[in-house]
C-alpha positions in Angstrom: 113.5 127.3 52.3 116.4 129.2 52.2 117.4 128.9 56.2 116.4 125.2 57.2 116.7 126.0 61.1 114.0 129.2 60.7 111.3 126.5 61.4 108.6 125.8 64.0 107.0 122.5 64.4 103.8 122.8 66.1 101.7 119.8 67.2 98.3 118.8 68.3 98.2 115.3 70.0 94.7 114.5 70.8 93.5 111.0 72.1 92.2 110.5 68.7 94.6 112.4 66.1 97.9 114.3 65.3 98.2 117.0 63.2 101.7 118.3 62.8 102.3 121.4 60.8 106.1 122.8 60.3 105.9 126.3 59.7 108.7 128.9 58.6 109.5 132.0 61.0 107.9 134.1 59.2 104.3 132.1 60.0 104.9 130.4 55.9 102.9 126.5 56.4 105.8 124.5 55.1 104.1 121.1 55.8 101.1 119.8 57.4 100.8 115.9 58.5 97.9 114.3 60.1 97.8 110.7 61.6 97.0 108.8 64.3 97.5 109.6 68.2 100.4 110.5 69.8 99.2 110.5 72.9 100.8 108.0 76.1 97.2 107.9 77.3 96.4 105.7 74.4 98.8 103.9 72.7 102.5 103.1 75.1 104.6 106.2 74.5 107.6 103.6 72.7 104.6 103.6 70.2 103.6 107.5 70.3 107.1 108.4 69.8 107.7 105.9 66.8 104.6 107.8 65.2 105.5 111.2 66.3 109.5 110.3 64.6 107.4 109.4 61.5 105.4 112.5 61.4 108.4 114.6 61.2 110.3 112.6 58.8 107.0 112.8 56.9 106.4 116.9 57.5 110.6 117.3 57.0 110.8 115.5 53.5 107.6 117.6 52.1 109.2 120.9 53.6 112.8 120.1 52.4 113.8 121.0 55.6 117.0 119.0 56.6 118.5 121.2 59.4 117.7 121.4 63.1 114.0 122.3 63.5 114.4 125.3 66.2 111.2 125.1 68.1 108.7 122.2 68.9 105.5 123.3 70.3 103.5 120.2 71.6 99.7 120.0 73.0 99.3 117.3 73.9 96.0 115.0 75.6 97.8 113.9 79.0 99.9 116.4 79.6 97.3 117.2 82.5 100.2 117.0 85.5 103.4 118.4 85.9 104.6 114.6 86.2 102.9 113.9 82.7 104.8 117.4 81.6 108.4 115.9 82.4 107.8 112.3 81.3 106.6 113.4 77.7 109.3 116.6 77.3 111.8 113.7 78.5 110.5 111.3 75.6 110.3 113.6 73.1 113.6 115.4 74.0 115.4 112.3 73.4 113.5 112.0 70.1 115.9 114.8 68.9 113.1 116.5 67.1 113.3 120.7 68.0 116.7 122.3 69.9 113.9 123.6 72.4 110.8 121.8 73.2 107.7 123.4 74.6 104.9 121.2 76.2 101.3 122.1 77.1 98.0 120.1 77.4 96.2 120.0 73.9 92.4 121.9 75.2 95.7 125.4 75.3 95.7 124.5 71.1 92.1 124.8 71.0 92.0 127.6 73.6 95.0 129.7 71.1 93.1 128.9 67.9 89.9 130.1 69.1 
C-alpha cells in the first residue's frame, strides 16, 4: 500500500471470536485475522488486549502496513454500558492501535452487515 496511514481497522469481538480485518480507504481488504475473544466479559481485559495487540501485529505484517492505522472501529460483546464504553476505549487507547478509536456493542456489526 502506497499510503500506510489510509487504513481502517475494523473489529468484531464476540464472546466467542474476533475477526479483525484492516481495510484500505478506498474499502480494499488488506488483511483479515480471526482468533479467539477479545472480549473483558470472558477472558480479563490484560488478556483481551494481549490478543487484540497480537491480532494487529498479525493483520499489520500481512498488509505491510507499518504506519499509524487511522481509524479503529471496535464491536465489541460488553460494551452494553457507557461505563463498559470508557473502560474498553481506555484499554485499547493505551494499546496505541488507531489515532481515533470508535467503540460500539458488537449486535451494531451484525445490525451494519445485515
Amino acid at each position: 500500500m502506497s499510503d500506510p496511514r489510509a487504513a481502517v481497522l475494523a473489529v468484531d469481538g464476540g464472546n466467542s471470536k474476533t475477526d479483525l480485518a484492516l481495510v484500505s480507504r478506498s474499502g480494499v481488504l488488506l488483511a483479515l485475522v480471526n482468533g479467539p475473544t477479545i472480549s473483558h466479559q470472558q477472558v480479563p481485559i490484560e488478556t483481551g488486549m494481549e490478543r487484540l495487540r497480537g491480532f494487529v501485529g498479525r493483520a499489520r505484517r500481512s498488509a505491510g502496513v507499518s504506519g499509524p492505522i487511522q481509524i479503529g472501529s471496535f464491536c465489541l460483546a460488553g460494551a452494553d454500558f457507557p461505563r463498559d464504553v470508557h473502560l474498553l476505549r481506555d484499554a485499547i487507547g493505551a494499546q496505541d492501535v488507531a489515532n481515533r478509536i470508535e467503540v460500539r456493542n458488537d449486535a451494531f456489526a451484525a445490525l451494519r452487515a445485515g
